[in-house]
TORKE-341361 format. One line per field, with one value per residue: chain; residue number from 0; y, x negated, z of N, C-alpha, C, O in turn. Coordinates in nm, 3 decimals, always signed. Layout:
<atoms>
chain = (A_...)
resi = (NUM_...)
nv = (Y_...)
nu = (X_...)
nw = (Z_...)
cav = (Y_...)
cau = (X_...)
caw = (Z_...)
cv = (Y_...)
cu = (X_...)
cw = (Z_...)
ov = (Y_...)
ou = (X_...)
ow = (Z_...)
</atoms>
This chain:
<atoms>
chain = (A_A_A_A_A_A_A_A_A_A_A_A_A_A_A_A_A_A_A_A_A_A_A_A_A_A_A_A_A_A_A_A_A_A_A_A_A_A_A_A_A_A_A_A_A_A_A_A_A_A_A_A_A_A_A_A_A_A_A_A_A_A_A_A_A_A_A_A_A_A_A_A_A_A_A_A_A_A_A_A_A_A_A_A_A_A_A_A_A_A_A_A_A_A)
resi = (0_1_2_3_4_5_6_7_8_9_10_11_12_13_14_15_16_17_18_19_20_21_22_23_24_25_26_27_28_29_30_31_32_33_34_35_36_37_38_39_40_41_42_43_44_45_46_47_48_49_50_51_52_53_54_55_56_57_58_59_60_61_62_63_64_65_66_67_68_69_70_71_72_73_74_75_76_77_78_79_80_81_82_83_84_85_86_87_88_89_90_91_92_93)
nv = (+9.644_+9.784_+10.018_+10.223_+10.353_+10.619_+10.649_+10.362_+10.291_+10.446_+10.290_+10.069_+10.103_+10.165_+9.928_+9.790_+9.951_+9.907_+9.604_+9.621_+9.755_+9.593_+9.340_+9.419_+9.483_+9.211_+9.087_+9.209_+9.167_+8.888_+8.923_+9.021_+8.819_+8.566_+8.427_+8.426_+8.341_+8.057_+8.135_+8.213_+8.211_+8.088_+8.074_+8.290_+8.628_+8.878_+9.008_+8.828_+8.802_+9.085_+9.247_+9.305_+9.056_+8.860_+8.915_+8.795_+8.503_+8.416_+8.477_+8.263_+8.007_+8.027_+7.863_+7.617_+7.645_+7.517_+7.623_+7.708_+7.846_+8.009_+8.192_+8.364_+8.530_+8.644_+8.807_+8.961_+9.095_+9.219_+9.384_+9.545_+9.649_+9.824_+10.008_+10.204_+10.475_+10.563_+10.357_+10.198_+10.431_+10.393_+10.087_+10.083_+10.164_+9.953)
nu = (-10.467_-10.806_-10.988_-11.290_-11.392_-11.254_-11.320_-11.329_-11.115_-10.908_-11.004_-10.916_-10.613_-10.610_-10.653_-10.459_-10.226_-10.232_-10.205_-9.975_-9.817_-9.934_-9.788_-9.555_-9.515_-9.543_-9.370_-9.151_-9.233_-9.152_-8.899_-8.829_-8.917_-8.685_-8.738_-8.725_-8.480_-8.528_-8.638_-8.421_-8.255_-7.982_-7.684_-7.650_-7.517_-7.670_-7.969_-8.177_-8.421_-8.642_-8.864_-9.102_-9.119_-9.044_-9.259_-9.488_-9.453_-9.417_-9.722_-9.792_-9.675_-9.862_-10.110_-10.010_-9.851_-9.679_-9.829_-9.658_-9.475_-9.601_-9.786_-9.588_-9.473_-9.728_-9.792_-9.588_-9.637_-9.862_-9.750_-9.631_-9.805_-9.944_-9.759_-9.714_-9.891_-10.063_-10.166_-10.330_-10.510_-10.680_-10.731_-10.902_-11.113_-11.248)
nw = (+12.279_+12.371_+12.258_+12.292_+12.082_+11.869_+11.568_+11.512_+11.603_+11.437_+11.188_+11.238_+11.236_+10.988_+10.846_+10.906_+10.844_+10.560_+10.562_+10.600_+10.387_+10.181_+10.252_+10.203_+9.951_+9.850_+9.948_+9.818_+9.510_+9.554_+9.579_+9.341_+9.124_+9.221_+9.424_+9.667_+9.737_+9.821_+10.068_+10.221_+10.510_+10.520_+10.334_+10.224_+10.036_+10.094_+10.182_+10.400_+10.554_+10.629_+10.386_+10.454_+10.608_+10.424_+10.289_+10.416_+10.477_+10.231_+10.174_+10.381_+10.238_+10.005_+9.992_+9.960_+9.728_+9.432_+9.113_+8.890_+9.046_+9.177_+9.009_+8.849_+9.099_+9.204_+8.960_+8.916_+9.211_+9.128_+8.942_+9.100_+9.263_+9.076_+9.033_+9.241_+9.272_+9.505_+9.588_+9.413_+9.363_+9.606_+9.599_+9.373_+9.404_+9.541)
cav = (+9.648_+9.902_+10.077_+10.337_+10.424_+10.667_+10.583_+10.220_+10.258_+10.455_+10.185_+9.938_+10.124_+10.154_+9.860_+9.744_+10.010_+9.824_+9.497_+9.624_+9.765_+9.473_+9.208_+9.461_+9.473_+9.052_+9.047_+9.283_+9.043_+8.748_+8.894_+9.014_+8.663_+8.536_+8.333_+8.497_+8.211_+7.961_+8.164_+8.245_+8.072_+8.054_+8.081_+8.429_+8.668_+9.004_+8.984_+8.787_+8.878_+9.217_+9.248_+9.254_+8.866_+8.749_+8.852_+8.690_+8.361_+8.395_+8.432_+8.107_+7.934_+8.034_+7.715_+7.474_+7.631_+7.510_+7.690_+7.691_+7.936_+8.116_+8.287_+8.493_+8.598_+8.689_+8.845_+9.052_+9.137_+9.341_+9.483_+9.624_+9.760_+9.937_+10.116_+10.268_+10.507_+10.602_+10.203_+10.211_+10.455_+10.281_+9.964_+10.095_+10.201_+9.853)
cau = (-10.608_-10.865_-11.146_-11.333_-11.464_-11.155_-11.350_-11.323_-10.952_-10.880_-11.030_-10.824_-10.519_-10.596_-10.614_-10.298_-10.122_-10.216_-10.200_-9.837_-9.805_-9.948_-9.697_-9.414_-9.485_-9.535_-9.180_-9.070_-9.272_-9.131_-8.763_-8.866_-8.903_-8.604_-8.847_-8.673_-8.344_-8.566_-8.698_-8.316_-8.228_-7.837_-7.669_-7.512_-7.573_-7.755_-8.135_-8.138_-8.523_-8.728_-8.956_-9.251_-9.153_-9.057_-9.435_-9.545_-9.376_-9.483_-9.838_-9.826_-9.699_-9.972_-10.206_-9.926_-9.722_-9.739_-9.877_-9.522_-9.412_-9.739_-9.806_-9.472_-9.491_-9.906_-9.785_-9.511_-9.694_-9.952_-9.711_-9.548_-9.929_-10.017_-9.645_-9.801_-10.064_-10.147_-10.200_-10.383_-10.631_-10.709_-10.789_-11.001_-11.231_-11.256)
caw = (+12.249_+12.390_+12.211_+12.314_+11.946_+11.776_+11.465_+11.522_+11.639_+11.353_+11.143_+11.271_+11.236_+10.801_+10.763_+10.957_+10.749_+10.453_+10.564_+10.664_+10.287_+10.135_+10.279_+10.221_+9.815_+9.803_+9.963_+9.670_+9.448_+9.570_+9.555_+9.178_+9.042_+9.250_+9.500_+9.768_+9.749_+9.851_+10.226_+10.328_+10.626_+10.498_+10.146_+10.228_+9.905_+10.137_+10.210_+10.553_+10.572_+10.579_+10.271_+10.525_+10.673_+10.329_+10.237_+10.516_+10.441_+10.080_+10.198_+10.456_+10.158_+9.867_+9.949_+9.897_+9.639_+9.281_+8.997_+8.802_+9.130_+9.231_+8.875_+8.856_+9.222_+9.162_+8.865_+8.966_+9.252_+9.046_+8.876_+9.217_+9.276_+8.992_+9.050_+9.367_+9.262_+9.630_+9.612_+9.251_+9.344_+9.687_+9.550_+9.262_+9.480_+9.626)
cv = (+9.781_+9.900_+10.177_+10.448_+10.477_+10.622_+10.482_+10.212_+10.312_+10.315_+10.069_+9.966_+10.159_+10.035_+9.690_+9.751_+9.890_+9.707_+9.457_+9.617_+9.682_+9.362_+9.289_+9.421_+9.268_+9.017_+9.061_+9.168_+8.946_+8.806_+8.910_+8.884_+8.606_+8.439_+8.357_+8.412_+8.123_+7.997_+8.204_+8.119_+8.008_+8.064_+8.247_+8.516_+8.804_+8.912_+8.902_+8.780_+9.037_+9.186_+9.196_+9.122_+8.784_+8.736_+8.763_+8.556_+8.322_+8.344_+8.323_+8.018_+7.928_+7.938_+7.624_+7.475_+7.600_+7.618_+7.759_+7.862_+8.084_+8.266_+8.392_+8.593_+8.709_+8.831_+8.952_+9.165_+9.274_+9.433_+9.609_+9.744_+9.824_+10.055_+10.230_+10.347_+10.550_+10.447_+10.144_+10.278_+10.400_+10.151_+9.967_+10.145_+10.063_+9.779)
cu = (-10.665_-11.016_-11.160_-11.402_-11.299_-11.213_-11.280_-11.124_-10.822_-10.859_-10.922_-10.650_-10.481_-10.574_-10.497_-10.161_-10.156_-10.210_-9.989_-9.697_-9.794_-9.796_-9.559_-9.432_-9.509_-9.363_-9.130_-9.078_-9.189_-8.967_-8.763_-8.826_-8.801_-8.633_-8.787_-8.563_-8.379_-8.611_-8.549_-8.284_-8.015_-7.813_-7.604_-7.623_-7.709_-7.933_-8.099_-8.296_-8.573_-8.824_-9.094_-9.243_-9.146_-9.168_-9.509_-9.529_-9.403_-9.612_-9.898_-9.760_-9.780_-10.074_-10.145_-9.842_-9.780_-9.764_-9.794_-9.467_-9.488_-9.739_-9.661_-9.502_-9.634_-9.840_-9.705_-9.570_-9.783_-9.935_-9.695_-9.708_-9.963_-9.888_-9.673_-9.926_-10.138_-10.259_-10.346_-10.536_-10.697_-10.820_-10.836_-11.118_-11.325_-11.285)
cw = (+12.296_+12.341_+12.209_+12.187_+11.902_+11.629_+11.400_+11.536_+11.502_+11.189_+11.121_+11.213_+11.057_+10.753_+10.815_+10.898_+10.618_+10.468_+10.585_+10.433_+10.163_+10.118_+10.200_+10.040_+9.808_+9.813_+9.872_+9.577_+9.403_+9.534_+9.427_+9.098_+9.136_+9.365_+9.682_+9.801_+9.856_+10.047_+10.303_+10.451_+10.605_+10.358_+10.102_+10.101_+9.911_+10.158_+10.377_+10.621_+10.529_+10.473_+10.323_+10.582_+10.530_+10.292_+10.295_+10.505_+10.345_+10.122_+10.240_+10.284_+10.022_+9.851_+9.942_+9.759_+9.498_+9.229_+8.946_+8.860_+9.163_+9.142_+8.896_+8.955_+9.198_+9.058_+8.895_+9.091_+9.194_+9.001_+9.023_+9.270_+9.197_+9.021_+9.133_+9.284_+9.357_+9.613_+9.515_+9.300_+9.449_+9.670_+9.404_+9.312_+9.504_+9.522)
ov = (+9.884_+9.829_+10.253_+10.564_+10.387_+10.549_+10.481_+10.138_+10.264_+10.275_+10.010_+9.880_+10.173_+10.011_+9.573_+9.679_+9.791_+9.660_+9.358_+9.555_+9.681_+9.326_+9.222_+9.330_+9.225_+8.961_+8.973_+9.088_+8.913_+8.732_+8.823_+8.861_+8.524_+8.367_+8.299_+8.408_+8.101_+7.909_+8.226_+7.997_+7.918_+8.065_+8.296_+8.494_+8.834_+8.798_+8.928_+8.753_+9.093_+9.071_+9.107_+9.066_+8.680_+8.628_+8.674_+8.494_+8.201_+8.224_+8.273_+7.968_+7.836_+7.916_+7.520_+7.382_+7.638_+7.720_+7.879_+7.958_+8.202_+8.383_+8.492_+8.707_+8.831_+8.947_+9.058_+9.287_+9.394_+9.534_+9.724_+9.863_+9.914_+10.175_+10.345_+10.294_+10.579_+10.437_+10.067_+10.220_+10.341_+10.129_+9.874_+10.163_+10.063_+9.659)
ou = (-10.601_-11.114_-11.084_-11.442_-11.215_-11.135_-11.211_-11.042_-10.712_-10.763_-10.871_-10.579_-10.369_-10.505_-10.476_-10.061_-10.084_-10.207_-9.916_-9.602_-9.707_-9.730_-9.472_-9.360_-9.451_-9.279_-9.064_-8.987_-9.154_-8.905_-8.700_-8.726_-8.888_-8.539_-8.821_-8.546_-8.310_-8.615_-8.549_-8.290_-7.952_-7.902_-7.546_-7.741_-7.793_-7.977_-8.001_-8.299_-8.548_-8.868_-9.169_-9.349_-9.209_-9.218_-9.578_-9.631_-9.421_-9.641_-10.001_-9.855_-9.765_-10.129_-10.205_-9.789_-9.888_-9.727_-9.820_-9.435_-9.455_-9.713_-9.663_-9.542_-9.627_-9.850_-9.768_-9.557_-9.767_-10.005_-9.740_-9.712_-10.036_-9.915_-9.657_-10.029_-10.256_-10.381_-10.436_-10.644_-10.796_-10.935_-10.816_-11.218_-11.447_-11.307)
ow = (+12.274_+12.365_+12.149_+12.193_+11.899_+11.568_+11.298_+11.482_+11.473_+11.124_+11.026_+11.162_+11.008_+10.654_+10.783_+10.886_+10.606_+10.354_+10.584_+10.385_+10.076_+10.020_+10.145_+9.999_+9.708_+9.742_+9.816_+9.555_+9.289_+9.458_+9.367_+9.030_+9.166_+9.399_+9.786_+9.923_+9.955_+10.133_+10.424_+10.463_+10.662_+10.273_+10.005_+10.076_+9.827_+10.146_+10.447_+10.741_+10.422_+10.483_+10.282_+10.609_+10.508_+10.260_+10.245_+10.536_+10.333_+10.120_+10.194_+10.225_+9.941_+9.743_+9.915_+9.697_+9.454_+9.286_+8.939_+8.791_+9.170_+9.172_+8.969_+8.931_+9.180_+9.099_+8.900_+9.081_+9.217_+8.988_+9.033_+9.299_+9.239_+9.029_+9.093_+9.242_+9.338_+9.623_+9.551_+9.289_+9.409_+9.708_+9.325_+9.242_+9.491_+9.537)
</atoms>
């Protein structure tokens, strides 16, 4: 990508970081409540995703997944953000 605004490029590059940040604590999240079993691609016992694809994978599945599953994840999640207070004060702004 090229943009001639540093501003703008800056811009882009905050909220990449957090979009990077984001995914990485859902992964956590998701391995938290144990949600993490269900995205391995084998049965072996190590992580066989990065934190940042399991969020990712979480995320593509949040408009199909039940309720039952969602809530924990959601939930845990939040917790994993308030832990963060770079994260905390951030998104109290917002």
């Amino acid at each position: 990508m090229h943009t001639r605004s540093t501003d703008r490029r800056d811009r882009l590059f905050l909220v990449s970081a957090l979009a990077v940040v984001l995914f990485t604590l859902l992964g956590a999240a998701c391995e938290d409540v144990g949600y993490d079993r269900t995205l391995k691609a084998n049965t072996v016992k190590r992580r066989t995703h990065s934190l940042f694809r399991q969020g990712q994978m979480v995320y593509d599945h949040i408009p199909r997944m039940p309720e039952k599953w969602l809530r924990p994840i959601i939930d845990a999640f939040v917790r994993r953000i308030h832990e963060q207070c770079a994260l905390s004060d951030v998104f109290s702004v917002v």
